[in-house]
C-alpha positions in Angstrom: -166.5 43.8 -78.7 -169.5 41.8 -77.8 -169.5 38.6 -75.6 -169.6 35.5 -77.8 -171.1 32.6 -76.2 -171.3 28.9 -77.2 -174.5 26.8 -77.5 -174.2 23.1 -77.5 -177.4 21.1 -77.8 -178.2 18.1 -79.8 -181.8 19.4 -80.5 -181.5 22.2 -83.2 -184.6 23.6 -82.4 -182.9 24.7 -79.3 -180.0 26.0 -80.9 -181.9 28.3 -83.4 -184.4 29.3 -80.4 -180.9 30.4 -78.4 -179.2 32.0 -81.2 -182.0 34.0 -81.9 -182.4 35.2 -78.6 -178.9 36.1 -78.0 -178.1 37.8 -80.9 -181.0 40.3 -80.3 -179.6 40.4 -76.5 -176.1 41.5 -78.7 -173.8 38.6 -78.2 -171.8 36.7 -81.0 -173.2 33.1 -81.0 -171.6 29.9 -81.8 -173.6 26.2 -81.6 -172.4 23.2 -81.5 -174.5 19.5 -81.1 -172.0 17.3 -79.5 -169.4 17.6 -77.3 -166.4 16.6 -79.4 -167.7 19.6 -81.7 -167.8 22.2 -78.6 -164.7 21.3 -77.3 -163.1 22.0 -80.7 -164.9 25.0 -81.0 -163.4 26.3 -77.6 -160.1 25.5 -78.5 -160.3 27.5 -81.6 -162.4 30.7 -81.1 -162.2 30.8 -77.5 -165.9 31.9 -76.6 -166.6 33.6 -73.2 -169.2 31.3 -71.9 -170.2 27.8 -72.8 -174.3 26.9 -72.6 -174.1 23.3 -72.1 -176.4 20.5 -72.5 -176.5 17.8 -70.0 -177.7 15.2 -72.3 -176.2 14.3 -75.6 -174.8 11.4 -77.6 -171.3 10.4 -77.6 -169.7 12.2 -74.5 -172.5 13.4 -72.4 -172.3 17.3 -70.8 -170.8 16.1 -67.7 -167.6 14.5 -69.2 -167.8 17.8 -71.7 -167.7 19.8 -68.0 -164.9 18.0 -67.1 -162.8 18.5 -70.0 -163.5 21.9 -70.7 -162.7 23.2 -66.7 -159.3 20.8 -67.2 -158.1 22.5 -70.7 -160.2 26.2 -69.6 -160.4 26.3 -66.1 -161.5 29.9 -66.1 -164.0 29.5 -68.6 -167.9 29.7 -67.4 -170.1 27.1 -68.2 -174.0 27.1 -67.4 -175.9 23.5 -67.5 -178.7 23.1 -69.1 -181.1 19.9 -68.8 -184.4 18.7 -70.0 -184.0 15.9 -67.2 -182.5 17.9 -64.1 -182.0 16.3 -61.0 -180.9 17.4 -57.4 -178.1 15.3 -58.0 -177.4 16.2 -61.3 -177.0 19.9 -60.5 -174.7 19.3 -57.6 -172.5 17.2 -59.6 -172.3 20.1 -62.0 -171.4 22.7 -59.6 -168.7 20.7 -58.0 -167.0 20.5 -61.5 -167.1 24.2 -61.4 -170.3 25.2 -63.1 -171.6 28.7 -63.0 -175.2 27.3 -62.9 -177.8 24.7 -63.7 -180.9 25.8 -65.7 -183.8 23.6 -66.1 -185.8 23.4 -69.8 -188.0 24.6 -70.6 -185.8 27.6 -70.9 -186.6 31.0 -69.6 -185.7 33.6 -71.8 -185.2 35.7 -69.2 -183.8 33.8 -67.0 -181.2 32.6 -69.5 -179.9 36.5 -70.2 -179.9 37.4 -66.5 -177.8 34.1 -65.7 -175.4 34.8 -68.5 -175.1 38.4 -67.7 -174.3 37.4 -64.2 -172.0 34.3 -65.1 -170.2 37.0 -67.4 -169.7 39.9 -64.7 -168.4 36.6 -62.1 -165.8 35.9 -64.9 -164.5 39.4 -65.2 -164.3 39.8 -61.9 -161.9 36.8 -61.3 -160.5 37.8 -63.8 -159.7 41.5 -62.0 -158.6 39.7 -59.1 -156.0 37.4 -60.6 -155.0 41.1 -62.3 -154.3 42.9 -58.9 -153.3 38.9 -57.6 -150.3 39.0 -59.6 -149.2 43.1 -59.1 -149.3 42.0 -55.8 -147.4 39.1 -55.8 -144.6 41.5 -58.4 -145.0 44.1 -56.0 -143.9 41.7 -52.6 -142.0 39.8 -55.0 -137.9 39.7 -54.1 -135.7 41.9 -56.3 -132.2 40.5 -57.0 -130.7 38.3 -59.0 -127.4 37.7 -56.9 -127.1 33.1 -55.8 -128.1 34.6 -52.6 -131.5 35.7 -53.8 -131.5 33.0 -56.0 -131.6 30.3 -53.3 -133.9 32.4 -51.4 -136.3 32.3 -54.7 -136.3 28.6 -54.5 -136.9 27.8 -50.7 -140.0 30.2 -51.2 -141.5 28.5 -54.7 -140.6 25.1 -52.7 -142.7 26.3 -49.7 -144.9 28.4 -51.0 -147.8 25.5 -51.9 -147.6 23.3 -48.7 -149.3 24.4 -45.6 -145.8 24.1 -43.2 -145.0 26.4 -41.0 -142.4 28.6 -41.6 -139.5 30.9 -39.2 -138.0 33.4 -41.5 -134.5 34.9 -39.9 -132.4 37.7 -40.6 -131.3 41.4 -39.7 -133.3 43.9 -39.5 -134.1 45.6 -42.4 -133.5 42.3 -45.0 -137.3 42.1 -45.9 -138.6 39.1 -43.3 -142.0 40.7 -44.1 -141.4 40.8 -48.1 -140.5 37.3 -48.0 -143.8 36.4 -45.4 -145.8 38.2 -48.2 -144.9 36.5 -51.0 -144.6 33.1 -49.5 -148.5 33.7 -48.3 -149.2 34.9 -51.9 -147.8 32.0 -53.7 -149.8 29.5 -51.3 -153.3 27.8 -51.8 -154.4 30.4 -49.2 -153.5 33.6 -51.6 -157.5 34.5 -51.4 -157.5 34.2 -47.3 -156.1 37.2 -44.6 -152.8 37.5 -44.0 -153.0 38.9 -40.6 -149.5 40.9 -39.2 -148.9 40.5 -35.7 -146.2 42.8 -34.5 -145.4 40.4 -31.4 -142.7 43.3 -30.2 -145.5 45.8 -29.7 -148.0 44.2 -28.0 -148.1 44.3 -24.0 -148.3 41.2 -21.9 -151.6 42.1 -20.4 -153.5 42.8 -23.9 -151.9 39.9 -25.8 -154.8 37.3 -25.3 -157.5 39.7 -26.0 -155.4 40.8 -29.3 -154.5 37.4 -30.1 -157.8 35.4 -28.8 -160.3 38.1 -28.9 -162.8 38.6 -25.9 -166.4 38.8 -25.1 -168.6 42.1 -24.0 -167.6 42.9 -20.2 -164.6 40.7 -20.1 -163.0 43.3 -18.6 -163.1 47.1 -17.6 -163.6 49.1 -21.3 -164.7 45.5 -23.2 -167.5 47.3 -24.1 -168.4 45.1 -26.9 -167.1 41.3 -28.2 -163.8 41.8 -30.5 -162.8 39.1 -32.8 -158.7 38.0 -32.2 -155.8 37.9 -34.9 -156.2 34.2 -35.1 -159.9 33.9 -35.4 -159.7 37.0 -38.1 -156.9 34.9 -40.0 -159.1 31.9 -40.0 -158.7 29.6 -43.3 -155.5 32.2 -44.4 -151.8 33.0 -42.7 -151.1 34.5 -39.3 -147.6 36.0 -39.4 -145.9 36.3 -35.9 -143.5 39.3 -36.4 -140.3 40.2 -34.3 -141.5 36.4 -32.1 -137.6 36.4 -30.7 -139.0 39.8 -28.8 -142.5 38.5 -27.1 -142.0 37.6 -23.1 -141.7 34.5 -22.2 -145.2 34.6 -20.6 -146.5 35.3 -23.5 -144.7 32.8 -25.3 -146.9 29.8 -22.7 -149.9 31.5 -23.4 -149.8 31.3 -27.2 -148.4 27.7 -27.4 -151.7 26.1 -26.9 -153.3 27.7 -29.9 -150.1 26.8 -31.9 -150.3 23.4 -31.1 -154.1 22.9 -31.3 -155.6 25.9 -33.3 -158.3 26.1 -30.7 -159.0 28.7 -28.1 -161.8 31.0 -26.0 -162.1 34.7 -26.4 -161.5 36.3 -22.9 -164.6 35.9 -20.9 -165.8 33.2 -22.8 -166.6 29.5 -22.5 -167.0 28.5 -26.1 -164.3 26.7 -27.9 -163.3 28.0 -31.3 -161.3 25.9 -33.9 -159.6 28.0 -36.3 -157.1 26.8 -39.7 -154.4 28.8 -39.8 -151.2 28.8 -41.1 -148.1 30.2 -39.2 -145.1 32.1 -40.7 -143.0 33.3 -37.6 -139.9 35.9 -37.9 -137.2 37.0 -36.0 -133.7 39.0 -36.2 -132.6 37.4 -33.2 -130.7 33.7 -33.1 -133.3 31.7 -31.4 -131.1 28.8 -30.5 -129.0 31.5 -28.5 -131.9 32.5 -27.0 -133.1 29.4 -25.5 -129.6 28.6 -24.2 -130.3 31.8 -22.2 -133.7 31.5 -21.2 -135.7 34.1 -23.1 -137.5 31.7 -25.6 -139.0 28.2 -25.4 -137.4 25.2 -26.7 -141.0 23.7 -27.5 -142.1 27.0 -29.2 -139.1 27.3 -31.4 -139.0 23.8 -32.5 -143.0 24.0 -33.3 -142.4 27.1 -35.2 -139.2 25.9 -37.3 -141.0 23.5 -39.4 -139.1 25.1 -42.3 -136.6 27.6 -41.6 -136.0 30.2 -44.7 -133.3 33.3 -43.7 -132.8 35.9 -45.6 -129.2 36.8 -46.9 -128.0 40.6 -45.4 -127.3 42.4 -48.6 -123.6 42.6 -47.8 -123.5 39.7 -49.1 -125.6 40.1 -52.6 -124.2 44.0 -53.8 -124.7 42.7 -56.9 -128.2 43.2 -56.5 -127.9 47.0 -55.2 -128.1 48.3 -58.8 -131.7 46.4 -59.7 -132.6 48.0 -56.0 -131.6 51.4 -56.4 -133.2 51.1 -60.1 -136.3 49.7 -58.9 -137.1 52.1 -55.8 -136.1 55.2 -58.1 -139.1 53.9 -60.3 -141.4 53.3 -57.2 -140.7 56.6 -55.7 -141.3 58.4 -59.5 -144.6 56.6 -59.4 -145.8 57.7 -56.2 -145.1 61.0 -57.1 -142.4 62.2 -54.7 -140.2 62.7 -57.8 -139.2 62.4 -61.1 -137.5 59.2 -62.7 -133.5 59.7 -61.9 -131.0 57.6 -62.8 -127.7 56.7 -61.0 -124.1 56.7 -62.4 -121.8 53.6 -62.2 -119.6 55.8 -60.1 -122.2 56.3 -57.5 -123.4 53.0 -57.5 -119.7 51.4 -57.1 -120.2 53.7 -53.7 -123.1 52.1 -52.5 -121.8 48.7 -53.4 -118.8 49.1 -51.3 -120.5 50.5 -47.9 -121.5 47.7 -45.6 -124.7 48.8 -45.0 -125.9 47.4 -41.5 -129.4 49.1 -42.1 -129.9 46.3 -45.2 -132.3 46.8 -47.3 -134.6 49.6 -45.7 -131.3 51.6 -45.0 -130.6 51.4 -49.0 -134.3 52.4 -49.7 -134.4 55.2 -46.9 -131.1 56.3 -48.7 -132.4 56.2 -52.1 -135.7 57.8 -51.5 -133.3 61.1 -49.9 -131.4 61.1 -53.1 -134.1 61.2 -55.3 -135.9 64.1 -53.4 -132.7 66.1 -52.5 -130.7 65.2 -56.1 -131.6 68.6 -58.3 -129.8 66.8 -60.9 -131.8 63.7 -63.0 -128.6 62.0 -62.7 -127.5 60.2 -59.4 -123.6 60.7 -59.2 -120.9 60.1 -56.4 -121.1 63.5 -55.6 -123.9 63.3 -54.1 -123.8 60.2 -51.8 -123.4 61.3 -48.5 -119.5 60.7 -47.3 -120.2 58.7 -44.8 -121.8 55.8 -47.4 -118.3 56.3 -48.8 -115.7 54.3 -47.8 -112.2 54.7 -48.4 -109.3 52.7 -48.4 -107.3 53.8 -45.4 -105.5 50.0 -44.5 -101.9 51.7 -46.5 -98.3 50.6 -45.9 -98.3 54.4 -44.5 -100.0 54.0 -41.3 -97.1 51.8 -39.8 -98.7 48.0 -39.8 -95.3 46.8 -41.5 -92.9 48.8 -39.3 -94.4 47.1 -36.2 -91.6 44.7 -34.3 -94.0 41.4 -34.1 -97.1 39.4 -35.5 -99.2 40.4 -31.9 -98.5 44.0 -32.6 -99.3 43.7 -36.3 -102.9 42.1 -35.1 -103.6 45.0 -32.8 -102.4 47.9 -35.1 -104.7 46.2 -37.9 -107.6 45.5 -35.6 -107.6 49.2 -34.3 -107.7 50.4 -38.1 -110.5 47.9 -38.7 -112.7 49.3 -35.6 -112.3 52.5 -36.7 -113.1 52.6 -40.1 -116.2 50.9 -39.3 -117.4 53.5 -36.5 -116.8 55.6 -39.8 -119.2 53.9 -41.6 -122.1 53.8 -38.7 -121.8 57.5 -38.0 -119.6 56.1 -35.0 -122.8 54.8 -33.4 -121.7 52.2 -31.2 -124.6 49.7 -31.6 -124.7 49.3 -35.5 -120.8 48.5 -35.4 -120.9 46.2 -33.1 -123.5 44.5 -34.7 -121.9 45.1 -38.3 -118.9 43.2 -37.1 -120.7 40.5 -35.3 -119.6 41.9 -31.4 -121.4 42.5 -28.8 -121.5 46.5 -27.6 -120.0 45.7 -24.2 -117.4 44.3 -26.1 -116.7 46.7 -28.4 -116.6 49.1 -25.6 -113.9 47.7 -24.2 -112.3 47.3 -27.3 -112.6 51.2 -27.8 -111.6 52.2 -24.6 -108.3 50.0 -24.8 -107.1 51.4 -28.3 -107.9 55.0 -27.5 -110.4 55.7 -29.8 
């Protein structure tokens, strides 16, 4: 299907000059020799680039410009003028024309423009394409209020240039929402640059962060751009910030606060515009009563705080999770599409899973390798994701001789069925049942267990 391109002039000498010549180049040509025609013409055949004439009776090009780009802001238009000015052409180009193109009109000039102004349209056109499978592929899966709410503060957010602190337990997608939220904001077309603020020692952190110059220090064999400066005009995103030292946490406050900063070993101040989406598993207010994070640092960063919902609280969702990483996984290649019984998946909605989401996913991705089967069914979920109901009038909690003794008999039961369910690792019960490990300990060594 050839290109079909409008021509709107009020001299029809030009129009049969441009028809002529773009026909033999091979596109489909439409005139027009007002603007009231051309925008009528766009709204019913839709052509793939407008030639436009600057001057014209009724509405002129320029008002034409503006109308088009409000009703076809993706459309390309190319200006051209018997009377071009400086001015002219900049006010043109502002209003989002492709280009300006002074009569008398080069033939070849005319085909190379278009050509070009076509290929520029195409290839916006590829990258809203891979845009949007990127914003489906970070976008949230679920359907549960949870995730619904969650949905919400991010589309709310999303468009304004706040700052953000995402929280939650590991494994509940912090960096999924960061992802989206970055790809749903003005700055979709910018860097989003990960810092993993866990990872990085005290000593490099300004050079990783800041950047330094040649011979800054011993190895700085050449200059290195920093996270911020490489995030410049798009989204930093500070990951695991409850982790990073308190030293570290003075020496990035400045740049938080004024977005400027020297590489190491240099003199020269650099302003940057970035925008700042922090996350942490850890409860920062917690962690200021103790010490281990600033109060100034937590309050800059909490512009708008977003957490993210553990999925013991939205099962619901498990089944569009389990359905959706069975098709991922069958894409990559690692297996063929599977399905899961109703069975299986009342299994996985019943296990408490302290792991979250990645826990699910990691379990998921082992079923669909290991299953031989194309069907997913209870019998082959690993026991421990299967948890029984062991809390019976059998196990003596009603032949007990007081309330107090009722309490302990039910909170040993409860403590153990949940060391069931972590594989008995200490760490993930405690923090499953909202404890801390010493005090499960104790709790373990007084029972028995």
């Amino acid at each position: 299907m050839f290109p079909t391109i409008l021509a709107v002039d009020d001299e029809v000498t030009i129009l049969q000059s441009l028809s002529g010549i773009l026909s033999d180049e091979g596109f489909e040509v439409l005139t027009a020799s007002n603007g009231y025609e051309a925008l009528k013409i766009i709204e019913d055949e839709s052509p793939d680039l407008v030639l436009l004439d600057i001057w014209m009776p009724g509405i002129d090009g320029i008002e034409t410009l503006q109308e088009i780009k409000r009703t076809n802001p993706f459309l390309q238009v190319v200006i051209i003028s018997g009377h071009g000015t400086i001015e002219t052409a900049v006010k043109a180009t502002k209003l989002g024309a492709y280009d300006f193109i002074e009569k008398p009109l080069s033939i070849d000039k005319i085909v190379v423009t278009i050509n070009n102004a076509l290929n520029f349209r195409q290839l916006e056109e590829e990258n809203r394409f891979l845009r949007k499978k990127t914003l489906e592929k970070h976008s949230i899966t679920g359907n549960s209020p949870p995730i619904q709410a969650l949905k919400k503060q991010i589309a709310v957010a999303a468009p304004t240039n706040a700052w953000i602190l995402i929280t939650g337990e590991n494994g509940t997608g912090k960096e999924l929402v960061a992802r989206t939220i970055h790809q749903m904001s003005r700055r979709a077309d910018k860097p989003l640059i990960d810092v993993n603020c866990a990872a990085i020692p005290d000593e490099l952190i300004e050079s990783e962060l800041f950047g330094h110059e040649k011979g800054a220090f011993t190895g700085s064999t050449s200059r290195k751009r920093g996270k911020f400066e490489v995030a410049n005009g798009g989204s930093i995103f500070l990951d695991e910030i409850g982790d990073m030292s308190v030293k570290t946490q003075a020496k990035i406050l400045r740049i938080l606060q004024e977005q400027k900063f020297e590489r190491v070993g240099g003199t020269r101040t650099l302003t940057v515009n970035v925008r700042v989406i922090a996350a942490s598993n850890k409860d920062l207010e917690r962690e200021i009563e103790k010490g281990t994070f600033r109060e100034d640092l937590y309050y800059r960063l909490n512009v708008i705080p977003i957490e993210v919902p553990p999925l013991r609280n939205r099962t619901e969702d498990i089944p569009l999770l389990v359905e959706t990483f069975l098709k991922e996984f069958s894409e990559e290649g690692h297996c063929g599409l599977k399905t899961v019984t109703p069975r299986a998946i009342e299994h996985l909605k019943l296990y408490r899973w302290p792991g979250n989401v990645r826990e699910l996913k990691n379990l998921v991705e082992r079923l669909a390798i290991m299953t031989e089967s194309e069907v997913i069914d209870e019998g082959d979920i690993p026991s421990s994701y299967k948890r029984e109901v062991t809390m019976t009038p059998d196990v003596g909690i009603f032949d007990v001789d007081s309330l107090k003794e009722a309490k302990k008999q039910f909170e040993k039961m409860y403590i153990l069925q949940r060391l069931s369910e972590n594989e008995n690792n200490i760490s993930q019960t405690a923090d499953s049942i909202g404890i801390e490990r010493s005090h499960l300990h104790k709790k373990i060594k007084s029972f028995g267990l």
